[in-house]
C-alpha positions in Angstrom: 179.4 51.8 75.2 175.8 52.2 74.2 174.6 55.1 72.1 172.7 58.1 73.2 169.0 58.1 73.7 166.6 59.2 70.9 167.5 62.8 70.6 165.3 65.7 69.6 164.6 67.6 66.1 166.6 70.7 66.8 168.0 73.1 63.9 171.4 73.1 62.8 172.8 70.4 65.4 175.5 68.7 64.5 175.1 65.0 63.7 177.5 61.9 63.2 180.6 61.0 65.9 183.5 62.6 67.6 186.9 61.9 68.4 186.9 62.8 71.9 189.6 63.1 74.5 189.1 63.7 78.3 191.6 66.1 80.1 191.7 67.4 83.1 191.6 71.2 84.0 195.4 71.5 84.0 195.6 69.5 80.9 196.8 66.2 81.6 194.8 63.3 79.2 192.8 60.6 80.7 192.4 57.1 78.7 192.2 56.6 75.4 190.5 58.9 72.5 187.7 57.6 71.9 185.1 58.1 69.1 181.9 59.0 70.4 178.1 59.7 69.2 177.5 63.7 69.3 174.1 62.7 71.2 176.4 61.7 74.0 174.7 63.1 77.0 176.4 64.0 80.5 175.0 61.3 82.3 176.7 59.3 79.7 179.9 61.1 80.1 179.3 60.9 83.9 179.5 57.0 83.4 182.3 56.8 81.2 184.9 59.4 83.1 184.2 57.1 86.1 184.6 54.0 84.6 187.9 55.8 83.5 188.8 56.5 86.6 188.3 52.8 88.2 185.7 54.9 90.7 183.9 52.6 93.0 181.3 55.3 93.3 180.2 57.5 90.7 181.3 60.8 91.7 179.3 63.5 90.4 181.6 65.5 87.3 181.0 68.8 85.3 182.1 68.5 81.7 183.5 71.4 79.2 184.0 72.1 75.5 186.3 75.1 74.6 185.5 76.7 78.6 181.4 76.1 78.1 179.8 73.7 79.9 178.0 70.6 78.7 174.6 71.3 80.0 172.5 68.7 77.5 174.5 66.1 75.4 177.7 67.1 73.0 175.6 68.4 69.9 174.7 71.5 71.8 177.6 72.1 73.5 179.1 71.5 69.7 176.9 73.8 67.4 178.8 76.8 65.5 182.2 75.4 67.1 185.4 75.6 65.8 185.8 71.9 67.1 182.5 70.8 65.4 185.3 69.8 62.4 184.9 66.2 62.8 188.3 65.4 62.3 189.3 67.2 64.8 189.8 65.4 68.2 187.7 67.5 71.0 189.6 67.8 74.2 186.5 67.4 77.1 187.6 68.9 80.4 186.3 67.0 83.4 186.0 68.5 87.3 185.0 67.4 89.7 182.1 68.3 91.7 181.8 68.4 95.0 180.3 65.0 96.9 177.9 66.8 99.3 174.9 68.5 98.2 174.1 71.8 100.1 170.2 71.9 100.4 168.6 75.1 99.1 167.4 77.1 102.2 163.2 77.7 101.4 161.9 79.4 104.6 162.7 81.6 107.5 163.8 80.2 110.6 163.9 82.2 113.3 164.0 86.2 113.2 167.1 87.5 115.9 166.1 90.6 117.3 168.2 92.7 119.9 169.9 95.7 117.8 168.2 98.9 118.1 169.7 100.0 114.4 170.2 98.4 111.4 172.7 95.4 110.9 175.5 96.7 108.6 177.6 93.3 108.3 176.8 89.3 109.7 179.4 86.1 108.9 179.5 83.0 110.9 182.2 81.7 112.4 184.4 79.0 110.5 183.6 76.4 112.9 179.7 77.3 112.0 178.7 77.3 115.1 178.5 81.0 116.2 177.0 84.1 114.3 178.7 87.6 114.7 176.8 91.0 113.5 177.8 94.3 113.7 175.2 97.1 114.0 174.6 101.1 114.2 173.6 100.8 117.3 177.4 100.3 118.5 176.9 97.0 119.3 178.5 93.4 118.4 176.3 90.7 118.8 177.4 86.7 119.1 174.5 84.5 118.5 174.3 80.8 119.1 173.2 79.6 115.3 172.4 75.8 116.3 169.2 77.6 119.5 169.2 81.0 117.1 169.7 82.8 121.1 171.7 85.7 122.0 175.3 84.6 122.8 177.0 87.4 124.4 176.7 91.4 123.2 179.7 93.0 122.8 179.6 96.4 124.4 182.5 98.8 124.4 182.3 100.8 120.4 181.0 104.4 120.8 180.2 104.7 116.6 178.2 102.5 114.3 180.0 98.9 113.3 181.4 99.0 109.6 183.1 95.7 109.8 183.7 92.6 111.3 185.7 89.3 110.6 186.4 85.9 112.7 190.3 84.3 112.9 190.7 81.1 110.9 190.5 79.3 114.2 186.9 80.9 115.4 188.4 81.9 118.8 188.8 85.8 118.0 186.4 88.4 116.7 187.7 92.1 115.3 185.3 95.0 114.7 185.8 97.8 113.3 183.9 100.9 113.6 183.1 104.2 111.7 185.0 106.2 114.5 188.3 104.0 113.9 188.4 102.0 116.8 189.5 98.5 116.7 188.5 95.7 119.0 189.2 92.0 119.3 186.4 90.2 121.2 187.1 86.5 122.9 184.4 84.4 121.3 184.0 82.2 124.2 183.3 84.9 126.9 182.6 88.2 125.1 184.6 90.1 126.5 186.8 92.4 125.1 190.3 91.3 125.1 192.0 94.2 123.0 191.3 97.8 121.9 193.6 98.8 119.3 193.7 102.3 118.4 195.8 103.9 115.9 193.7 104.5 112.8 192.0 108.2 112.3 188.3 107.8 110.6 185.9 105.1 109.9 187.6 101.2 109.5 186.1 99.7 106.5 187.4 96.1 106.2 189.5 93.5 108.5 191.4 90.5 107.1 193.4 88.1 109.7 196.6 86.3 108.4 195.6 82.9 106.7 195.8 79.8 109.4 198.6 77.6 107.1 200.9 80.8 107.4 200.1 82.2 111.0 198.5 79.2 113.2 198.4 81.2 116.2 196.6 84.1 114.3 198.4 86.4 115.7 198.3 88.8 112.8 195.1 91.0 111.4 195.3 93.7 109.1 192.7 96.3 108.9 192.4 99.9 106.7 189.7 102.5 106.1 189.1 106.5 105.5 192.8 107.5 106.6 194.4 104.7 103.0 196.9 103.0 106.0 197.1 99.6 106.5 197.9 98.5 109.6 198.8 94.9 110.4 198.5 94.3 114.4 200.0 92.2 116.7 197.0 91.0 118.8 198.7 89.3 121.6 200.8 91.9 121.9 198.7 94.5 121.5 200.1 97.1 119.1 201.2 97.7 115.5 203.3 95.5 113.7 203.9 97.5 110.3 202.4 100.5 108.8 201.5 100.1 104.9 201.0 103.6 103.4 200.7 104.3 99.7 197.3 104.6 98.7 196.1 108.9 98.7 192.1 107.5 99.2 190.0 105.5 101.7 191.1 102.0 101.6 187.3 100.1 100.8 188.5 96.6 101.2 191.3 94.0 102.1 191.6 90.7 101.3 194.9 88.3 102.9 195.9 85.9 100.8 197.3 82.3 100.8 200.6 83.2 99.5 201.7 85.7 101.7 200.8 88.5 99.9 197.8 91.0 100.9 195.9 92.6 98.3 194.0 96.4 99.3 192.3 98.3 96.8 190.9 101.6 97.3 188.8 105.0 96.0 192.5 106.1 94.4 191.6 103.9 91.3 194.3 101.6 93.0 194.6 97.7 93.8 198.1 97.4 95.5 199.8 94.1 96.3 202.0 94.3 99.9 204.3 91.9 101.4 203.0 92.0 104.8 206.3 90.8 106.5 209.1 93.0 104.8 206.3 95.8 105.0 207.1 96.5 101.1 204.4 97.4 98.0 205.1 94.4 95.6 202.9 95.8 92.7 200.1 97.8 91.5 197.1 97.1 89.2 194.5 100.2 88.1 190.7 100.5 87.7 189.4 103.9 85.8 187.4 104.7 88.9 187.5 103.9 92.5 187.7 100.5 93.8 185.1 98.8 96.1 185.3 95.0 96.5 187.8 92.1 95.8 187.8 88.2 96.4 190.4 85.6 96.1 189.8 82.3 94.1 191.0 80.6 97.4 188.7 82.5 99.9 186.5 79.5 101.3 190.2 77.4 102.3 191.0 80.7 103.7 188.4 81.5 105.7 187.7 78.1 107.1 191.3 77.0 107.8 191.2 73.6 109.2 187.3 73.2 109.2 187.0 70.7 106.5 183.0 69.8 105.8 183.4 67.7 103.5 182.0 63.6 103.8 185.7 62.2 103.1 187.3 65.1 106.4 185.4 62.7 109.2 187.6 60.5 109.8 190.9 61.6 109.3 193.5 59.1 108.6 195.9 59.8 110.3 194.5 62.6 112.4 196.1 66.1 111.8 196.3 69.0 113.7 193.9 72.4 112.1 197.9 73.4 111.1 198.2 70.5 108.9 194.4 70.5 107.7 194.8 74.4 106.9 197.6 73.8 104.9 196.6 70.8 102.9 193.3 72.5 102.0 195.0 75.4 100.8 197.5 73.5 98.6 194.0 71.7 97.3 192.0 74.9 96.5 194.8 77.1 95.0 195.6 73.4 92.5 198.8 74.2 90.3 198.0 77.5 89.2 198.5 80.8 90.9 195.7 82.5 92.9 193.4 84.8 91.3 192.1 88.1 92.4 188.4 89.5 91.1 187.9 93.4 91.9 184.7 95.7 91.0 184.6 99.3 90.9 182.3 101.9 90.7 183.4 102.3 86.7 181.3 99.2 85.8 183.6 96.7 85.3 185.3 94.0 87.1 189.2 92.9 86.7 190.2 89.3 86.7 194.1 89.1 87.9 196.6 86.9 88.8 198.5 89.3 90.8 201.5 87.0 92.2 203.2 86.7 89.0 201.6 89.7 86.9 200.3 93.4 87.0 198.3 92.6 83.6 194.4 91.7 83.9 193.4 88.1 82.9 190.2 90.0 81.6 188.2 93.1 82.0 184.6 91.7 82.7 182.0 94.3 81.6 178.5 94.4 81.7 177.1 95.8 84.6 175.5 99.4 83.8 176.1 100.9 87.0 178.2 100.8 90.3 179.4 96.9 91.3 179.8 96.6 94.9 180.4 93.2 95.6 182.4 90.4 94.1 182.6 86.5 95.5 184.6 83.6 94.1 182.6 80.3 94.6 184.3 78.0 96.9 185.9 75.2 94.3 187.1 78.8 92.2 184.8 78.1 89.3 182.6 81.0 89.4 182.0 84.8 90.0 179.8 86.3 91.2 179.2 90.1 91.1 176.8 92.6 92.6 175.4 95.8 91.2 173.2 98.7 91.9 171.7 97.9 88.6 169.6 95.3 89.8 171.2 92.2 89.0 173.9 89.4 89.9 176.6 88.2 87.4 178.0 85.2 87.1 181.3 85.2 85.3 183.9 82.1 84.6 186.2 82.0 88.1 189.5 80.7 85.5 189.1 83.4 82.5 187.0 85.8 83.4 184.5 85.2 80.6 180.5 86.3 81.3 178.4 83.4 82.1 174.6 84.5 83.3 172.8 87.6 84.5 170.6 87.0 87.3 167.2 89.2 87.3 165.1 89.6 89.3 165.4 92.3 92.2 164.0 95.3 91.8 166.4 97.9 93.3 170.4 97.4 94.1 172.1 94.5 95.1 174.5 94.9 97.8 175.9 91.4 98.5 175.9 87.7 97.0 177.6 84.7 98.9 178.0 81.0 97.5 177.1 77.6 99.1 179.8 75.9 100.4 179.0 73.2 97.3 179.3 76.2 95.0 175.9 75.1 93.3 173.5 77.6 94.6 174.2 82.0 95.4 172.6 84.3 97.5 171.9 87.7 96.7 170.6 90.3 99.3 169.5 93.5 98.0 167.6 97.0 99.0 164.0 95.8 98.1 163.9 93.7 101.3 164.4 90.2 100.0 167.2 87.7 99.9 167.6 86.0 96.2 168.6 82.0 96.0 169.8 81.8 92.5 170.9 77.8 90.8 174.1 78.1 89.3 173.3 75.2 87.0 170.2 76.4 85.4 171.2 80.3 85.9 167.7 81.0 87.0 165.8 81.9 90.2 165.6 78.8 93.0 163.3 80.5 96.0 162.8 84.2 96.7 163.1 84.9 100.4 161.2 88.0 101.6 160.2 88.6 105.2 162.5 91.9 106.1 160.8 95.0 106.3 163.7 97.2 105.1 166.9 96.9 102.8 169.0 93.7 103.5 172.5 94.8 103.8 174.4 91.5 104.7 174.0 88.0 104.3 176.5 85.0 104.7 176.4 81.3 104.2 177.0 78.9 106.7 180.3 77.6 106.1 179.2 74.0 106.4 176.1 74.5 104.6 173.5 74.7 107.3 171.7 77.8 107.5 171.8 81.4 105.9 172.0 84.4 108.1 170.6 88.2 106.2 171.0 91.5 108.0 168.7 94.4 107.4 168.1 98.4 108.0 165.0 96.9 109.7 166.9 95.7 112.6 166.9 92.2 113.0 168.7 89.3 111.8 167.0 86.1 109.5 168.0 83.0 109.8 167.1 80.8 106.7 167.2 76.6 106.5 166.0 74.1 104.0 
């Protein structure tokens, strides 16, 4: 084991060895202790943890001391901590990264035009091959992303298109819109294969029933101005249950993996249901109302048994996107319980674990005005929040704890989304450009201007191909390395 490279003259770093131990996230140890230079770098840590681990290939790793990441070599990551006591043995937590490497997207595309208002909400489909946005105009648009052509335009909505969201199995679309009509479209024709009415004022979000629970996604819930929830029945057409509770518009839903689905809303409330009994399980509290909230699982979620990673090729043995779904759940969600991020127009955000407790993990301030938007990255790890105060935060996905704030836009952010590697964020915003941010060095990657008007939506392929924005100008961007 050789010892680090000539290091720099920096004040105040710590100098001499270590007794080092490498855990994993969930604590167990990995080989010996071992007593290590502090000028240990993370390539050399890289090497070790591999040779460790018997890897044939070196599989790139993320190191941490006391929950902040080794960026340089251990003396940094060392100075003014507790664990810089020498006798002490310093636990190094190791995860893994993942193998691929999503390429940062640098230029426009192709520029999808068609709507005649603004485009209020975009997401591709969790096979990644179709693109779904919902405009003012009244329309729904499906576009081909792999020819960037008009697919089929969904025709049918007489008010402007809050919301849309595609089944884990990319063969259903729902909209919602702001006169609360609900429609499922088939992906494959266009055509509209239900209208479900029951909900009086605008529909604000839509959240289908997870694939490993439901793999005929049968079920979707949806909420808005009127604080129901109502969970459909698709193939039948009508509603299954009837969640009331909330005494505001419900602003966003999110299903989650363990059967439970989360709703918060402009009555200060986040409420945990049990879809299937049709029962409130618990209720958490924000000092103002409630706009956004992600689950640490979301990416499994939404791409059920779409696996893009290098090792999901070539299954062995082959499973069906039941079995997939299910596996990559169990994967994502590890041995802890799932964890739910929400922002509110007081400020803050609210780390939770709300299977097993009403209690927050941490109150995340920061943020000097509204937060509108919150994203978990997809391997959990990170947070990121949007504000109308001009910036992104990232936050630790596990604790809670404030990482980075992201400058750089000059008027309100209104959305971020991760890359499927969870290296790289997006940020679109109301002075006309989409923001690439690096998670690693915290600091802007490209700028990506080319709308005329404020960018309201953007998504992230799921496989890591191409972005898609939406903006007040109209059009759609579509964005590639």
């Amino acid at each position: 084991y050789q010892k680090g490279t000539k290091r720099r003259v920096d004040e105040d770093l710590p100098t001499g060895n270590v007794l080092a131990q490498f855990v994993t996230e969930d604590g167990q140890v990995m080989g010996p202790q071992l007593d290590m230079p502090l000028e240990t770098t993370t390539q050399q840590l890289q090497q070790l943890i591999n040779h460790l681990l018997k890897n044939d290939e070196e599989q790139p790793f993320s190191f941490f001391v006391e929950e902040e990441e080794v960026t340089d070599d251990l003396s940094h990551s060392m100075k003014g901590k507790e664990t810089a006591n020498l006798e002490k043995v310093v636990n190094i937590v190791y995860v893994p990264q993942a193998l691929f490497r999503v390429r940062a997207v640098t230029r426009c595309t192709g520029t999808l035009s068609g709507h005649t208002d603004a485009v209020l909400h975009t997401s591709f489909s969790p096979d990644a091959l179709l693109l779904a946005s919902g405009s003012g105009d009244t329309t729904v648009r499906i576009w081909d992303v792999l020819t960037m052509t008009p697919k089929h335009t969904c025709q049918g909505h007489k008010h402007w298109i809050q919301t849309t969201a595609w089944s884990p199995d990319s063969k259903w679309l729902a909209s919602g819109s702001a006169d609360g009509d609900l429609r499922i479209w088939d992906a494959a024709t266009g055509r509209c294969y239900r209208q479900l009415q029951g909900h009086k004022g605008d529909i604000r979000s839509l959240s289908w029933q997870p694939l490993h629970r439901d793999s005929e996604c049968r079920f979707l819930a949806s909420a808005g101005k009127d604080a129901s929830i109502r969970i459909w029945d698709i193939f039948q057409g009508k509603t299954s249950k009837i969640l009331t509770s909330h005494t505001q518009p419900i602003n966003s839903l999110a299903w989650g993996g363990e059967g439970l689905l989360y709703s918060v809303s402009s009555d200060t409330f986040i409420k945990v249901w049990d879809p299937e009994k049709g029962i409130l399980v618990r209720e958490m509290k924000h000092a103002h109302r409630v706009n956004t909230i992600a689950i640490s699982t979301e990416y499994a979620l939404r791409t059920g048994g779409f696996d893009y990673s290098p090792e999901s090729q070539t299954p062995n043995p082959p499973q069906t996107d039941f079995e997939r779904a299910v596996e990559r759940y169990q994967k994502a969600k590890g041995n802890g319980n799932e964890r739910v991020v929400t922002g509110s127009d007081d400020h803050t955000l609210y780390l939770w674990q709300p299977t097993v407790s009403n209690k927050p993990i941490e109150r995340m301030v920061g943020h000097q005005q509204v937060v509108n938007h919150v994203r978990f990255s997809p391997d959990g790890r990170y947070i990121a929040s949007a504000s109308f105060d001009k910036t992104v935060r990232l936050w630790d996905g596990q604790t809670g704890k404030f990482i980075a704030t992201l400058r750089g836009h000059v008027q309100r952010v209104y959305m971020t989304c991760f890359s499927a590697d969870s290296r790289l964020v997006l940020s679109a915003s109301a002075d006309s450009t989409v923001k690439l941010w690096d998670i690693h060095t915290r600091k802007l990657k490209c700028d990506l201007p080319g709308h005329e008007d404020e960018v309201y939506a953007v998504d992230w392929s799921p496989n890591g191909g191409a972005v898609a924005s939406g903006s007040k100008d109209k059009t759609l961007k579509i964005w590639n390395h």
